[in-house]
N, C-alpha and C positions, 0 to 999 in steps of 0.2 A: 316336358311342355316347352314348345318355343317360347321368345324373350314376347313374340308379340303376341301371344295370345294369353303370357301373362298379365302382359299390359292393358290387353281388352276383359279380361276375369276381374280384374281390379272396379272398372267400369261397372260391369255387369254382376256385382256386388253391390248393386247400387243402393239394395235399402240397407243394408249393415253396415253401409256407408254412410247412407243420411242418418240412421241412428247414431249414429259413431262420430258424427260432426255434431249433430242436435245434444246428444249426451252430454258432453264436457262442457258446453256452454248453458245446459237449462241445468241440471242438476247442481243441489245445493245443501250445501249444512251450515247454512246461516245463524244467526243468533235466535231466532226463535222459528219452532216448526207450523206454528198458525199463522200463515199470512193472512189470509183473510184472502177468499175470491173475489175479484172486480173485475175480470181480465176475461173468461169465459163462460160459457155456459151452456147446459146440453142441444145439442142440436147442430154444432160446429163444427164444420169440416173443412180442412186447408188441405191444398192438394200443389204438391211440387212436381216442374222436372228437372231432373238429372244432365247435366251437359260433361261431358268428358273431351280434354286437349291432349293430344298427344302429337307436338311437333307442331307443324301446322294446321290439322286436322280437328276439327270440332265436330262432335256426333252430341247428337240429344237421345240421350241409350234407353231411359227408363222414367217413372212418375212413381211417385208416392204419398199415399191420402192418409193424413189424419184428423179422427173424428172423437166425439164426446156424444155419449149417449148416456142416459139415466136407467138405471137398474136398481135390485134387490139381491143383500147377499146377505143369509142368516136373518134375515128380518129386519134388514139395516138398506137404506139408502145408502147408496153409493154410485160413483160417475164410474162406467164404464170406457175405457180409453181403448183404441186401435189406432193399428199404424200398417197400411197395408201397401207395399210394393212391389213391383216388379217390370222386368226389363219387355221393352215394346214386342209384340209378337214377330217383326220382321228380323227381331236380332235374337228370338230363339235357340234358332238350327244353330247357331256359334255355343251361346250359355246362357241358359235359362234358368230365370232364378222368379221364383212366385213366394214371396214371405208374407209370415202374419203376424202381427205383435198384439198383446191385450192385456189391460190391467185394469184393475178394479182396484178402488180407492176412496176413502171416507169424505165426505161431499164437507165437511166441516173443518177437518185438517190436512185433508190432502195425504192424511198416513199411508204407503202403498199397504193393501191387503193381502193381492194376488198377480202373478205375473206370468203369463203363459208367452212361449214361443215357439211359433214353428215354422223352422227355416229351410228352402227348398232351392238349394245354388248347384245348378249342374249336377254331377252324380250325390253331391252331400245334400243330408237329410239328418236335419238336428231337433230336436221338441225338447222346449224347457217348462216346468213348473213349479215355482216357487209359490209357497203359503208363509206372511209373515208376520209375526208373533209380538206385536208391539211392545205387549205386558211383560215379554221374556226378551225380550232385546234380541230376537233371534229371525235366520229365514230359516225356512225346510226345501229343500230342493230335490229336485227329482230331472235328470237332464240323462237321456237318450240320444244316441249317436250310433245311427245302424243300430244291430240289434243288441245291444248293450244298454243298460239303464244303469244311470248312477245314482243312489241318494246319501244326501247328505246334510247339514247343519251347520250353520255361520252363527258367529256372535257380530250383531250390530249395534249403529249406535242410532240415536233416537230419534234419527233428522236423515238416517239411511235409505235413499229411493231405490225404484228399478228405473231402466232405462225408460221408461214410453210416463211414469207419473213424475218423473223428472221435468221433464219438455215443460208439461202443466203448472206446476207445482213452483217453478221458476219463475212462469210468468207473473205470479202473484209478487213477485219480490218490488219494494219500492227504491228502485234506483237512484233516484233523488238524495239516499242517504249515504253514497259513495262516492270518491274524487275518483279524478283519471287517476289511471295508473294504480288504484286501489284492487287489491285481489280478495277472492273470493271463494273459501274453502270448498271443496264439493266432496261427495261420496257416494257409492251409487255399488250395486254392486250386480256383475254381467258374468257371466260364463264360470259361476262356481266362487268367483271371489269380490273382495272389497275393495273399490278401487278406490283411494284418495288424491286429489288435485287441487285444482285451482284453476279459474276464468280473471282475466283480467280485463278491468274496466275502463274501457279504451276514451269514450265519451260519447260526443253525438254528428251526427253527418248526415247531410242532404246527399240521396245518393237519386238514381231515377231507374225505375221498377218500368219494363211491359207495361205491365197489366195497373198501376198504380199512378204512375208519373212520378215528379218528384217528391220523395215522402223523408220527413225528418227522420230518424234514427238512431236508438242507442246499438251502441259499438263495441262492442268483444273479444278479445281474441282470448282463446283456455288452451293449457298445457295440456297436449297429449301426450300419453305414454308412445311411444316409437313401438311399432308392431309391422306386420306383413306391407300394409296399404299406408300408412300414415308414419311421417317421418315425426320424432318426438320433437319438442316446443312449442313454442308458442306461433305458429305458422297460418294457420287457421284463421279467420276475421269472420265475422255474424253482425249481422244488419237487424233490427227486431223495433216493431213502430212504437215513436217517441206517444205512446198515447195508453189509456186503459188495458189496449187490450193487449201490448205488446208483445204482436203477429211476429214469426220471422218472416222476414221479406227475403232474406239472400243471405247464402253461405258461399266463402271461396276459401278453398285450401288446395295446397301442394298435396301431392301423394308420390310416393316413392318414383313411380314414371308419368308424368306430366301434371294436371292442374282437374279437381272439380269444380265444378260452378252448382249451387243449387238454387232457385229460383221460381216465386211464389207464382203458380200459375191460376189456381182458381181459392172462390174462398166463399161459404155460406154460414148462415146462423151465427155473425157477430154477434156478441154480450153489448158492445159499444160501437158509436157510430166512429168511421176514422177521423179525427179532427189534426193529423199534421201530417195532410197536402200541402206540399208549396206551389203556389200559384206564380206561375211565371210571369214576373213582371212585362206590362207594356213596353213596345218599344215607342 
């Protein structure tokens, strides 16, 4: 593969990207696993795009929606989560990539239950499902890659997310209770293992959003692990509204070749009204 159509594969990865940015900053194994929801609720949909630098060159490659909807699982309420992206139809013919993420999680503690994936990047074609077993401290896994099926079994710990009840499940955290520069265990567990880290709590910033104008801000940056697309540390910054519902607004990190930008483009069925707009003073 040339150097530059690595560099545009990276791009056009773009929801395993926005996962992979959203990941390390929303998941968490805080001190206790009931936040208590105030921050969402069914019916919400936040929907990003994708912007990719490489040199001088900015391309807006792809979008990706996520939503909350309410369901029944075993006779049980539960919030049903999706996370659904993929790269614009005119950048196809190069790498097309159509993913779908879903989790199903207990509307009371936010426990993931169930975690399904199905990932669709150029000729790769990957399906995960994970079933997870609170009372046994455990997931069950079942992950397909071509026609090969793996299953298998993790020990977890009690505050263990998937990637997409993570996002959620974060939001509930009251940040109030942490100084700059405080970190913030997390665990989460993605393609067969248990990942443990850390987000650090950078503080708060009026930044100015499109779609938003200038909106207050807590501040983040979380250690990634160093993989294909994402160079390791703390490089990464997240932007997420200083308010109830604390929406991400904007993600930017470095990736191995150039910079992404991710950025809140539409957004329906708030839990809470936004109350930190800053109004631009008179002149």
């Amino acid at each position: 593969m040339k150097k530059s159509e690595k560099n545009f594969k990276c791009v056009y990865l773009s929801w395993s990207v926005l996962c992979g940015l959203l990941l390390p900053l929303f998941s968490t194994a805080q001190k206790t696993c009931i936040p208590g929801n105030q921050s969402f609720r069914s019916g919400e949909q936040l929907t990003y795009v994708v912007n990719y630098n490489w040199g001088a060159i900015w391309m807006t490659t792809a979008e990706v929606t996520f939503s909350v909807n309410a369901a029944e699982m075993n006779g049980k309420k539960v919030y049903h989560f999706t996370g659904v992206g993929g790269t614009y139809p005119k950048y196809d013919w190069f790498y097309k990539v159509r993913d779908r993420y879903e989790a199903f999680a207990d509307t009371l503690t936010l426990s993931p239950i169930r975690f399904k994936r199905d990932v669709n990047e150029g000729s790769t074609h990957a399906k995960d499902d994970y079933v997870f077993s609170q009372r046994k401290n455990k997931v069950y896994i079942s992950e397909q890659r071509g026609e090969k099926t793996k299953f298998d079994s993790l020990n977890i710990s009690a505050c263990t997310n998937d990637v997409i009840t993570a996002i959620f499940y974060a939001r509930c955290l009251d940040f109030s209770a942490y100084k700059p520069n405080d970190t913030i265990p997390i665990s989460f567990v993605l393609d067969g293992e248990v990942f443990n880290s850390y987000i650090r709590y950078v503080g708060k910033e009026t930044i100015y959003s499109e779609l938003l104008g200038n909106v207050r801000c807590i501040k983040f940056r979380p250690k990634l692990v160093e993989g294909t697309i994402f160079k390791g540390g703390e490089g990464m910054t997240v932007w997420v509204t200083d308010d109830k519902n604390k929406m991400p607004v904007y993600v930017e990190t470095p990736i191995i070749v150039g910079t992404i930008k991710v950025s809140l483009n539409k957004y329906t069925g708030l839990r809470n009204s936004i109350n930190c707009i800053v109004q631009k003073a008179k002149e």
